[in-house]
C-alpha positions as CSV (number, residue, x, y, z in Angstrom):
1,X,-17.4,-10.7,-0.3
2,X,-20.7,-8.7,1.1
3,X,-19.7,-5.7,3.2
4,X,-21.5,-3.0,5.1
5,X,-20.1,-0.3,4.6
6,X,-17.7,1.1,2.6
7,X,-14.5,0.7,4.3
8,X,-14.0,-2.8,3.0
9,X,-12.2,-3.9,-0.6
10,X,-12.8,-7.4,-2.1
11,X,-9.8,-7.7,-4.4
12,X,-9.3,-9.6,-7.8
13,X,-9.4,-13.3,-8.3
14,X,-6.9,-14.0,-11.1
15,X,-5.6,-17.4,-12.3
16,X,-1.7,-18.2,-10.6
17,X,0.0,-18.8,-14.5
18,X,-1.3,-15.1,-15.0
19,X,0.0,-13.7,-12.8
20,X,3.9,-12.9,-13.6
21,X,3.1,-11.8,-16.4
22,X,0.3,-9.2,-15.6
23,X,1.8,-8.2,-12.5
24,X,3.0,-4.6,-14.2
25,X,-0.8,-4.3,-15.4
26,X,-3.9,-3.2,-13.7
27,X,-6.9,-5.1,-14.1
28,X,-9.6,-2.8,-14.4
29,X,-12.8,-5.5,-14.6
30,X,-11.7,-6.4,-10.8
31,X,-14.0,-4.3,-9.3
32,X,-17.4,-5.0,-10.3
33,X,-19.8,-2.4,-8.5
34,X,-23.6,-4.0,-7.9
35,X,-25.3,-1.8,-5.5
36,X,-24.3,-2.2,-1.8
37,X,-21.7,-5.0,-2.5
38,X,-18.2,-5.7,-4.5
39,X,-18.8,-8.9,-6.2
40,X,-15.4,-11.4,-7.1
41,X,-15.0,-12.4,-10.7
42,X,-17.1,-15.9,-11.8
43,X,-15.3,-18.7,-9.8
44,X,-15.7,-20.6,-13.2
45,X,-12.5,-18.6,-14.3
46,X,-10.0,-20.2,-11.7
47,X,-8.3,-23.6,-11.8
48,X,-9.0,-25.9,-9.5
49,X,-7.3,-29.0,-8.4
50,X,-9.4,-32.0,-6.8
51,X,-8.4,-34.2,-4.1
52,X,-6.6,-31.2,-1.5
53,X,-7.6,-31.4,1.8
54,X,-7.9,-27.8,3.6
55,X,-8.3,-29.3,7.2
56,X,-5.2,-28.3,9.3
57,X,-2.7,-31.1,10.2
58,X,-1.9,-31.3,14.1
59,X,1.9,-31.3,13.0
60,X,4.2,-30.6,16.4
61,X,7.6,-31.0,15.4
62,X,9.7,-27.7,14.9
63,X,9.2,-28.7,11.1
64,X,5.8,-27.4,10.6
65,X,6.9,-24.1,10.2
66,X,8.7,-25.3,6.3
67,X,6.0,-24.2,4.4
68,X,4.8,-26.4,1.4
69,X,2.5,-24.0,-0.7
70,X,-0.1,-25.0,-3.1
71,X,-3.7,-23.4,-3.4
72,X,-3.3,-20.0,-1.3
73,X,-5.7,-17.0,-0.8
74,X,-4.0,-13.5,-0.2
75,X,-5.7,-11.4,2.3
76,X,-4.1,-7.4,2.5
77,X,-5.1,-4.8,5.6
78,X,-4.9,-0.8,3.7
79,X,-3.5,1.1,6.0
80,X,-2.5,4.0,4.2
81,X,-1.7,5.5,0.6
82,X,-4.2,4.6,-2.3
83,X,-6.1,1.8,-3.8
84,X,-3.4,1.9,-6.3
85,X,-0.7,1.1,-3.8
86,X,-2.6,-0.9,-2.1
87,X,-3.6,-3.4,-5.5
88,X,-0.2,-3.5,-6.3
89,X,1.2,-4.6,-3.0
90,X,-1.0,-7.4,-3.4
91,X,-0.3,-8.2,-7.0
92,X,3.4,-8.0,-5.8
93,X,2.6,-10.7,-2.7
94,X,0.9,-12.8,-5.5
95,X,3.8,-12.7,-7.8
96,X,6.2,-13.6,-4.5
97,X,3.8,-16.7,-4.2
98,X,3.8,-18.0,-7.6
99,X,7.9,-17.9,-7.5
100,X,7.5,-19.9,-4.3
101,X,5.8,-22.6,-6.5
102,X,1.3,-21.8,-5.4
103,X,-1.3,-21.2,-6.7
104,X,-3.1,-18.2,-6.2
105,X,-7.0,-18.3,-6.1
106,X,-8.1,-15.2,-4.8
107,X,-7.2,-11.9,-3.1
108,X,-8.6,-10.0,-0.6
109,X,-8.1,-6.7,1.2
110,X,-9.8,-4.8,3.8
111,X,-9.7,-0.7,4.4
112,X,-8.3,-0.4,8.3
113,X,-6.8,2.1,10.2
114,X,-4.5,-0.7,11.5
115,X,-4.1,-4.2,11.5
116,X,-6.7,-5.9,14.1
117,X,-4.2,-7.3,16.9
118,X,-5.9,-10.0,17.8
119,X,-6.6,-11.5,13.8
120,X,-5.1,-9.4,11.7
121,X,-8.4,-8.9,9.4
122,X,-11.6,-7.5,11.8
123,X,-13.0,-10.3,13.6
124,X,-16.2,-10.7,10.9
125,X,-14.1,-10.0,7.7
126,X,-11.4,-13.3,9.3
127,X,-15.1,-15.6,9.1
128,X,-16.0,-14.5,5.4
129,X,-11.9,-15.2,4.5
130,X,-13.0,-18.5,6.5
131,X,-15.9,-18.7,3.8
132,X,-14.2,-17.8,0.9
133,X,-11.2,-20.3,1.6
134,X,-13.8,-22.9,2.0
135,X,-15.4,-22.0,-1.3
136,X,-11.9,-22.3,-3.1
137,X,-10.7,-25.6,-1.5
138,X,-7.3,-23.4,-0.6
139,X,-4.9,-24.8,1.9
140,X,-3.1,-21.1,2.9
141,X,-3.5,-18.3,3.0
142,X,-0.9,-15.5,2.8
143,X,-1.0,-12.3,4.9
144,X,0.4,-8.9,3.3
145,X,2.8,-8.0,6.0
146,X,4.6,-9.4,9.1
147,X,1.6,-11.2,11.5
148,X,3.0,-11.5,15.0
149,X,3.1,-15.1,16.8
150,X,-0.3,-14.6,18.0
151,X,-2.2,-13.2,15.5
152,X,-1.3,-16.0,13.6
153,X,-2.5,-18.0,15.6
154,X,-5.8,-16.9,16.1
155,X,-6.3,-16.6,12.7
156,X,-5.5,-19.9,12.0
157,X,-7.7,-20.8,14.7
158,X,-10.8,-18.9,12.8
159,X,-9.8,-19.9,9.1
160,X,-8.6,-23.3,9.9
161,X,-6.0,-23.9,7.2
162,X,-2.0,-22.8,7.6
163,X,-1.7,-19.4,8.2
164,X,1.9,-17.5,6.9
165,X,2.9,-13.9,6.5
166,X,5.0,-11.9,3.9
167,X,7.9,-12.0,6.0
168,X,8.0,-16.3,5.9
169,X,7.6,-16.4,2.1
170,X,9.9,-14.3,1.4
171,X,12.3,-16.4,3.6
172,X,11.2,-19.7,1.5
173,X,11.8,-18.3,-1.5
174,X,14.9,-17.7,-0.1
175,X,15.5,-21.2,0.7
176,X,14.9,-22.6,-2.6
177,X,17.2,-20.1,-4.7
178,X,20.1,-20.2,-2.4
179,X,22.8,-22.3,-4.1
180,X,26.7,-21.5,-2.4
181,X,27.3,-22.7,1.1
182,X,27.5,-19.2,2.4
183,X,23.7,-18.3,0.5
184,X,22.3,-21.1,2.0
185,X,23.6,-20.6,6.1
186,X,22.2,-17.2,5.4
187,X,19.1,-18.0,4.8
188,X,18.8,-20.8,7.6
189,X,19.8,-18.5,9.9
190,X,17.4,-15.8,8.5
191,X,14.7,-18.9,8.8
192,X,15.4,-20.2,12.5
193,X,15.7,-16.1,13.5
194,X,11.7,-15.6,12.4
195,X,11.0,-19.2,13.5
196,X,12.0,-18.6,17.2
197,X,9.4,-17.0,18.5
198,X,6.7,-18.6,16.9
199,X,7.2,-22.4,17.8
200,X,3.9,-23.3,18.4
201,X,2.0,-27.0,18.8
202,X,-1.3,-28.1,19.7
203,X,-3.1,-29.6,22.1
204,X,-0.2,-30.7,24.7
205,X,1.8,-32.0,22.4
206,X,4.3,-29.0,23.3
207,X,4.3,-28.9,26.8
208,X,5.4,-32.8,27.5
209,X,8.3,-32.9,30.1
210,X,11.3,-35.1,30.1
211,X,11.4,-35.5,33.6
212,X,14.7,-34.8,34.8
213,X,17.0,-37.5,35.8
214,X,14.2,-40.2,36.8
215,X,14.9,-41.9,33.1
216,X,18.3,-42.6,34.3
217,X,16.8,-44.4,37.4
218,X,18.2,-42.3,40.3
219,X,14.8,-42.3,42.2
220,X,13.7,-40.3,45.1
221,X,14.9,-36.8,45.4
222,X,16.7,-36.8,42.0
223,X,13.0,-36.0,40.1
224,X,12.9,-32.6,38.3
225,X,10.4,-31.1,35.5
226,X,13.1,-31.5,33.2
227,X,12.4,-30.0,29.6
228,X,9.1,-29.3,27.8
229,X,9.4,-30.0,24.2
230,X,9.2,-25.9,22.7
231,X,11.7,-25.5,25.4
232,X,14.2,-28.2,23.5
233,X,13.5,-27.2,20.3
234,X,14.1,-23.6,21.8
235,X,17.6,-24.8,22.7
236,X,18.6,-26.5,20.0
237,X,17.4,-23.3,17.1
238,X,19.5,-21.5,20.0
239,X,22.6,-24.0,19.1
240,X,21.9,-24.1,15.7
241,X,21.9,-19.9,15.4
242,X,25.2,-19.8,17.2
243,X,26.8,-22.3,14.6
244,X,25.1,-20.7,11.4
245,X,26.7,-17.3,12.9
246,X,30.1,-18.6,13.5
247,X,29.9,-20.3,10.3
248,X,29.0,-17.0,8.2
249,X,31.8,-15.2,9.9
250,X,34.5,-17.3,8.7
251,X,33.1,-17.2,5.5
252,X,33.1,-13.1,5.6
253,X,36.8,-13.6,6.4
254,X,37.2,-15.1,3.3
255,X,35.2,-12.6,1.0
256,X,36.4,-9.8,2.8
257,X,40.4,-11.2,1.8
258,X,39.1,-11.3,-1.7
259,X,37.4,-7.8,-2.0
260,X,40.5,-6.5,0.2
261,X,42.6,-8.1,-2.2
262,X,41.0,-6.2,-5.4
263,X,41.0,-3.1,-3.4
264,X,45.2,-2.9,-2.7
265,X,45.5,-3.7,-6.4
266,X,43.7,-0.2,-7.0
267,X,40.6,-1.9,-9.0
268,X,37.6,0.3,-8.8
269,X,34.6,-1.6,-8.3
270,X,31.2,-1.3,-9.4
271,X,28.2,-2.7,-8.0
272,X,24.4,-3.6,-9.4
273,X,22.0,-3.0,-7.1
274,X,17.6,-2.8,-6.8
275,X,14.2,-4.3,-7.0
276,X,14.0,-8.0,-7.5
277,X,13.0,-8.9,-11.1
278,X,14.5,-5.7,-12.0
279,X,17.0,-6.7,-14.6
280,X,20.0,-6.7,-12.6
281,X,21.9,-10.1,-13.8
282,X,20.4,-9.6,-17.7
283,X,22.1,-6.2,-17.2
284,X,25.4,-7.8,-15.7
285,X,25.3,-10.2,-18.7
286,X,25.0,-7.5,-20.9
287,X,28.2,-5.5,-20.0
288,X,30.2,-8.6,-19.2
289,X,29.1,-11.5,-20.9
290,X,29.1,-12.8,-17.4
291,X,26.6,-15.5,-18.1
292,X,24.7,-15.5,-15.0
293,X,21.5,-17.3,-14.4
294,X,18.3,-15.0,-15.8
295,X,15.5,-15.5,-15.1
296,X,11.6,-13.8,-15.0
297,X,11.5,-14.5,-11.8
298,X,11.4,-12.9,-7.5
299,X,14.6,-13.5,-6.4
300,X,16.1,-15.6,-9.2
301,X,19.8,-14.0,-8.1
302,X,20.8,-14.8,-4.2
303,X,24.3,-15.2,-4.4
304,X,26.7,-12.7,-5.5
305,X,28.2,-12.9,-8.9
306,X,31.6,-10.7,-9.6
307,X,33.0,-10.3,-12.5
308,X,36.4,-8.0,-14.2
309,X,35.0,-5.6,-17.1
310,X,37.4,-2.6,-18.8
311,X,36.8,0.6,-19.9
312,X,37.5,1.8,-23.3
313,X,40.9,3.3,-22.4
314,X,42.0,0.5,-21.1
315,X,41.1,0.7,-17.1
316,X,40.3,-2.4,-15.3
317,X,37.2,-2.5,-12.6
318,X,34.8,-5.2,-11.5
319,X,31.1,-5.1,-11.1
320,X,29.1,-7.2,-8.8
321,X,25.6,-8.0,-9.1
322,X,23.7,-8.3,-6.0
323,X,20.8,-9.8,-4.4
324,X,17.3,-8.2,-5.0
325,X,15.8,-5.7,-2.9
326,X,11.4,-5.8,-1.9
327,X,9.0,-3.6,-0.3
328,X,9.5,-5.0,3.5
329,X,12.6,-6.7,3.2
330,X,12.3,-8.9,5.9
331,X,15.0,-7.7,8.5
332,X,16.2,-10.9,9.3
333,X,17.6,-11.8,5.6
334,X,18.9,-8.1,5.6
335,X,21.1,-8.9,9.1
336,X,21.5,-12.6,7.5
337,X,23.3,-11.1,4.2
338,X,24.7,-8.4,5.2
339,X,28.4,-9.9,4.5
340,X,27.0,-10.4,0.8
341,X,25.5,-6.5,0.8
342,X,28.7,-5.2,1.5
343,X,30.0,-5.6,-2.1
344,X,27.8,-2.7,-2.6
345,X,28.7,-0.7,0.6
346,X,32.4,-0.9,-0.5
347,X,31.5,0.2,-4.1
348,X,32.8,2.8,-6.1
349,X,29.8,3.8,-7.8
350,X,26.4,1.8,-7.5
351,X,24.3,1.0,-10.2
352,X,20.6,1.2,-9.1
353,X,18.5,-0.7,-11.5
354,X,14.9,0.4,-11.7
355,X,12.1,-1.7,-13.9
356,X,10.8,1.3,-16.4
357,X,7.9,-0.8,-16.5
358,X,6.7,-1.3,-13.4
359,X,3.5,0.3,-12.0
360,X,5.5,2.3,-9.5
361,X,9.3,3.0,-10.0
362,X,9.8,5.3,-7.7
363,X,8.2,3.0,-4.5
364,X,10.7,0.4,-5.6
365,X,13.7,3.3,-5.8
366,X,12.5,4.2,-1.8
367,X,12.3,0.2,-0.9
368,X,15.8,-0.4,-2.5
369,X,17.4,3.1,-0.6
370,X,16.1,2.4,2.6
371,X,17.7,-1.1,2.2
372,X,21.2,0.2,1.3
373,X,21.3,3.1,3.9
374,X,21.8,0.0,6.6
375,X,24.6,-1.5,5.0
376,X,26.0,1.9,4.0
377,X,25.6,1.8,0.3
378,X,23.6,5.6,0.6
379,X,26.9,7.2,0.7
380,X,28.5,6.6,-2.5
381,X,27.9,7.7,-6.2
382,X,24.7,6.4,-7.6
383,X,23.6,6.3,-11.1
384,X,19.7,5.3,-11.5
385,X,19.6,3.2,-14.6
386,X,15.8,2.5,-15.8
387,X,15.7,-0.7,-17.4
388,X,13.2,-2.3,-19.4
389,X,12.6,1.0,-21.9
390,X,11.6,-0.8,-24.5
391,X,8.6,-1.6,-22.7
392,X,8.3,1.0,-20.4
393,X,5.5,3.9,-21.1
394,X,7.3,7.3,-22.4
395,X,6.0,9.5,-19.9
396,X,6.8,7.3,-17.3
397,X,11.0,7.9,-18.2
398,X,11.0,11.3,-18.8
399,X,9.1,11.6,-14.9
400,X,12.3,9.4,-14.0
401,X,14.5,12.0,-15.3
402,X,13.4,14.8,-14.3
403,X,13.4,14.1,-10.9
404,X,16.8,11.8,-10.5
405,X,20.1,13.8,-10.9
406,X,22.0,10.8,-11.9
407,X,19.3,8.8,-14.8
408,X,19.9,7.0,-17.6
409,X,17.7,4.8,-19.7
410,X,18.3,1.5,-21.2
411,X,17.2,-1.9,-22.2
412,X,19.4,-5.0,-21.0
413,X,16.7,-7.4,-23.8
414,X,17.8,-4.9,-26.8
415,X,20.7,-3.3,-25.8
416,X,19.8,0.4,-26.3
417,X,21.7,2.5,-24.1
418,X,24.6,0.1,-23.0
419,X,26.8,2.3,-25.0
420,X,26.0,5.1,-23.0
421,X,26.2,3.8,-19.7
422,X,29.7,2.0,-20.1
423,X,30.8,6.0,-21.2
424,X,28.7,7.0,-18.2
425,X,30.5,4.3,-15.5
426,X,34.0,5.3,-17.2
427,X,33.8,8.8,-16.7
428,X,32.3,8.2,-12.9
429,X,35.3,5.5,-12.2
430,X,37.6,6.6,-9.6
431,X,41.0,7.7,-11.6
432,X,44.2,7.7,-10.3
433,X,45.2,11.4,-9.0
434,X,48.8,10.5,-7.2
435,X,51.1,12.0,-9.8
436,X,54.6,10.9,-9.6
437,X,58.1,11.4,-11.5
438,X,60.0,7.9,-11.8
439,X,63.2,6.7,-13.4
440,X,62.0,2.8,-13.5
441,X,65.6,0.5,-14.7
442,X,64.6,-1.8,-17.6
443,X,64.7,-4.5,-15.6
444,X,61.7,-3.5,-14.0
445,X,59.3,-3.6,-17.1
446,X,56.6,-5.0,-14.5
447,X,56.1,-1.5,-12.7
448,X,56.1,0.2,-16.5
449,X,53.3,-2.2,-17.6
450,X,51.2,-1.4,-14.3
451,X,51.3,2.1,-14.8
452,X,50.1,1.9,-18.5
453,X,47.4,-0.6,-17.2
454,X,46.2,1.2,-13.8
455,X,47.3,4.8,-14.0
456,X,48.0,7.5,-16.7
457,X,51.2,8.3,-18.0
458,X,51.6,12.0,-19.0
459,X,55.1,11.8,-20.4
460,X,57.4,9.0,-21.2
461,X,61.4,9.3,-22.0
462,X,63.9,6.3,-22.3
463,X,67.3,7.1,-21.4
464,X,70.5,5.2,-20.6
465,X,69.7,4.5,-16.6
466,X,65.7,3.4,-17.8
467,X,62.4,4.7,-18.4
468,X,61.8,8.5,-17.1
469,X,58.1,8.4,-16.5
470,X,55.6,11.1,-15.1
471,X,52.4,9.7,-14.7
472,X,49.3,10.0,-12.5
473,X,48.8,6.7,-10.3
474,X,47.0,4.6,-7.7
475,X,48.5,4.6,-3.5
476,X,49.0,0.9,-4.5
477,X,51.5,1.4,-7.6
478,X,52.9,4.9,-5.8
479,X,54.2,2.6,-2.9
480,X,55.9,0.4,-5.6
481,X,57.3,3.1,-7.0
482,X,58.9,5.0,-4.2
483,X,62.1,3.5,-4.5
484,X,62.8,4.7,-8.0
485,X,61.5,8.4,-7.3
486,X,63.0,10.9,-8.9
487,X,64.3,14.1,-6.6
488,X,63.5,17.5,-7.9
489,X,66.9,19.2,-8.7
């Protein structure tokens, strides 16, 4: 891409198979400097696939909007922070579209104060992306951040091929992972939230009227303008929102009896929370032997897994592992899942899992806080656990300790450090702090089992009316054992 000045960035041109792998890894030969002008890599390089048409289809049904993602460009407005951030934004957004199953040609980004709000990219920098999607034979192209309805617009009127934002491919992404009935309402909803406002068609395709009740042959003074067709499909994503909604409740009714129902049985619960593709579920495996799906992937785990571990002594507790958190989480998923984010909101003690090897931990540790503050997960006990040290870069951990109060390092692949963050989660466990004096009759052995299993017992003495026990306990077992309370003489 030419430019006149030096405000302007032409960004790398990778191939799509690439780019999971390197996404950690900065690709220094990107830049070539010749003079006046940043020049993209030989075109040579990238795969091409024959026979894809990049004209836009005059699709008008409300379906238009379910994206179908092949040969994309990525274009990136700078705002602020560095070239650093900015390159790995955009690595990120490539890695986002390879898990949604494209291709990625080339990437592009422009130095602006702010976003142009009429195209997005500056009026002459939307014609060369015109050229360069040309030049590639791409179909999309994919905009680093949330494009409002008309900015979309117009610059799919300049490039001519589908235009989507971060915000939809996120929410596709979405779409395919989702597996439980309650994963996949939420994303639908999430979906048909962001599609509202953006029902568009061409030509006047969109603006066709029913015609009130002339159809039905009631003639003279019975005409009206009846409905144009965005109007219906307004109405019915209307109807449909209100369903998924009442759907989702009842289905919180049911997780919430489930999580209450852990909760009055005194179980301390743990939950794994961060970054996508951080190594939450390979860490979850690793503690539990859970066997959830794990993958190298964005947003490989949607729905909730939860599953009973024990500490050494003996103390029950269960640790969930949660959907993935990303830079600009769009704010419709985090309304849409917020039932499933509240297994970390009712948490004992979070688990915050940070990739060691990522270019920039600590953006990822402010995207995933940010998240949790809205669902209330800021205001309990949180442990930052860097995965990924086996491959991380030395100096890159000891940063991470220094400046996190609550750090420990660990590999989920190896299994270095496990040991000592199963000490680390039993020592941070809630422990029973009711201490009681019982005389329990034999005939109650239940009450005596729960008390070794959920409490500590600090003295034990059988005598002819039962078991004399003093022990420390959970308001769950202390109610139980209220009956059989012993009065101080």
């Amino acid at each position: 891409m030419t430019r006149k000045n030096t405000t302007n960035t032409d960004l790398f041109a990778t191939r799509a198979e690439a780019l999971a792998d390197d996404i950690h890894e900065a690709d220094e030969s990107a830049l070539l400097y010749d003079g006046d002008q940043l020049d993209r890599e030989e075109r040579a390089a990238l795969r091409r696939v024959g026979g894809l048409s990049t004209e836009l289809e005059d699709i008008t049904e409300v379906e238009y909007r379910q994206l179908r993602l092949e040969r994309v460009v990525l274009a990136a407005v700078w705002t602020e922070g560095s070239a650093e951030d900015a390159e790995n934004s955009i690595r990120e957004l490539a890695a986002l579209a390879e898990t949604a199953g494209s291709t990625v040609l080339e990437g592009v980004i422009q130095r602006r104060q702010r976003p142009d709000p009429a195209t997005y990219l500056g009026k002459g920098k939307a014609l060369e992306l015109r050229d360069i999607v040309v030049a590639e034979g791409a179909d999309t192209v994919i905009c680093d951040g949330e494009l409002a309805p008309s900015q979309r617009r117009a610059l799919e009127d300049v490039v001519k091929v589908k235009v989507i934002d971060r915000t939809a491919l996120i929410l596709d992404i979405f779409a395919q992972h989702a597996k439980s009935r309650e994963g996949k309402a939420q994303v639908e909803l999430a979906q048909l939230q962001y599609l509202l406002p953006r029902l568009r068609g061409w030509g006047e395709s969109m603006s066709r009227q029913a015609g009130g009740r002339v159809a039905g042959g009631e003639g003279i003074g019975s005409r009206g303008p009846g409905e144009t067709k965005i109007e219906l499909d307004r109405r019915r994503i209307n109807t449909k929102i209100a369903k998924l909604r009442r759907d989702i409740k009842d289905m919180k009714t049911s997780r919430d009896t489930k999580r209450h129902g852990r909760r009055a049985g005194g179980i301390p619960s743990v939950a794994i929370a961060g970054y996508t593709n951080a190594g939450k579920s390979s860490l979850l495996n690793r503690l539990t032997g859970a066997g959830v799906l794990v993958q190298n992937q964005l947003f490989a785990t949607l729905d909730p897994t939860v599953r009973r571990a024990e500490t050494e002594d003996g103390r029950v507790y269960t640790l969930a592992d949660t959907v993935g958190f990303v830079r600009s989480l769009p704010h419709q998923l985090v309304e849409a899942f917020r039932s499933t984010l509240e297994e970390v909101g009712d948490a004992d003690l979070l688990l915050h899992v940070v990739d060691g090897s990522h270019p920039d931990p600590e953006g990822q540790i402010s995207a995933v806080r940010e998240v949790l503050a809205e669902v209330g997960g800021d205001r309990i006990k949180e442990v930052i656990v860097v995965n990924k040290a086996d491959i991380a870069d030395p100096d890159v951990l000891d940063r991470l300790r220094r400046h996190e109060k609550h750090c420990i390092t660990v590999s989920a692949r190896t299994g270095a450090g496990i040991d000592e963050l199963l000490a680390l989660v039993a020592r941070e466990l809630p422990k029973p702090d009711i201490e009681v004096e019982v005389l329990v009759p034999y005939h109650r052995g239940d009450l005596i089992s729960r008390i070794h299993e959920d409490g500590e017992i600090l003295e034990s003495e059988h005598v002819a009316e039962g078991t004399r026990v003093r022990a420390k306990v959970t308001p769950a077992i202390e109610a139980d054992l209220t009956a059989y309370a012993v009065v101080a003489s």
